[in-house]
Each structure stands twice: as structure tokens, then as C-alpha cells.
C-alpha atoms as one frame of an Amber mdcrd trajectory, in Angstrom:
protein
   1.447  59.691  10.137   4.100  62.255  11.720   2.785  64.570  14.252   2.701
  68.140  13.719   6.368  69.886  13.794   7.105  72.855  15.890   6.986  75.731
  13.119  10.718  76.926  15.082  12.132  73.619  14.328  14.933  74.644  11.231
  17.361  72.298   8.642  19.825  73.710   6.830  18.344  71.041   3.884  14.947
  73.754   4.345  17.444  76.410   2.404  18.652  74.191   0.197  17.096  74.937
  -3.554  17.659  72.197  -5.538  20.070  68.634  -5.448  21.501  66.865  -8.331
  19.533  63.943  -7.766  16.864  64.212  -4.586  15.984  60.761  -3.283  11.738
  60.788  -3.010  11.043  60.619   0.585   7.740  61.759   2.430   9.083  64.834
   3.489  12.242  65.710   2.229  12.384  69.163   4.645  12.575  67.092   7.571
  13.149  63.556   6.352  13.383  60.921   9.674  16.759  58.920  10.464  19.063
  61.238   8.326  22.294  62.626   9.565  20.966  66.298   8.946  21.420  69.491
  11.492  18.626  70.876  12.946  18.336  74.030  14.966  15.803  76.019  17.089
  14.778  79.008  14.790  13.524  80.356  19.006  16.889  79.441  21.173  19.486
  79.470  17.559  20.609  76.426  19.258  20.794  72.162  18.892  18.252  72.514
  22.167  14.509  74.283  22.214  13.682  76.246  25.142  12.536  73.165  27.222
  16.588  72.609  27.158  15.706  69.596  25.105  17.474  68.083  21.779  15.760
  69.439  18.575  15.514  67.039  16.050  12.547  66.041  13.724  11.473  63.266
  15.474  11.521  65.278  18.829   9.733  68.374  17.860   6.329  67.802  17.818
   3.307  68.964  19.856   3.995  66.471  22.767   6.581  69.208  23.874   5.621
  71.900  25.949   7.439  74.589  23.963   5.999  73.635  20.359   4.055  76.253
  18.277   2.641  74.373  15.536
């Protein structure tokens, strides 16, 4: 069971509409392990305001600066 996600933490796959042929996966917004970009939707940067990575597997509510 994944944590809860900072609601600030972005993918560019979140925009993404529709793929020719999705692979299933638990939750394909924020799918673990993949070579996706992430941003912070509060800094617009690779790092949250805790000057920390952002990732999927980062963002959760053990950080100080997530808003879930």
C-alpha cells in the first residue's frame, strides 16, 4: 500500500490523455521505478520546498512539506 502523495507532486504522464497501448499498472499517474519527470506543482522545480528530490516514491506524508 503506497502512502498518501503530496497533492503538489506533478508528471507530465498526469497530462497525458491517452497512449497507444497503456501497460496496466496500479497507478499509472505516478507509476514506481519508471524513468518519468516529476515536478513540484509549489517550487516548479525537480526539488519541494524542503530542498528535497520530488519523485513518487519521495513525496509522501513523511515529508514535512506534503499537503495531502
Amino acid at each position: 500500500m503506497n502512502p498518501t502523495r503530496c497533492r503538489h507532486l506533478r508528471s507530465k504522464q498526469m497530462y497525458v490523455t491517452a497512449q497507444a497501448d497503456p501497460a496496466p499498472a496500479e497507478d499509472p499517474e505516478f507509476a514506481s521505478g519508471s524513468a518519468r519527470h516529476y515536478w513540484c506543482n509549489r517550487t516548479l522545480t525537480e526539488a519541494g520546498p524542503d530542498d528535497r528530490p520530488v519523485h513518487a516514491d519521495l513525496c509522501g506524508e513523511f515529508r514535512s512539506c506534503c499537503e495531502a
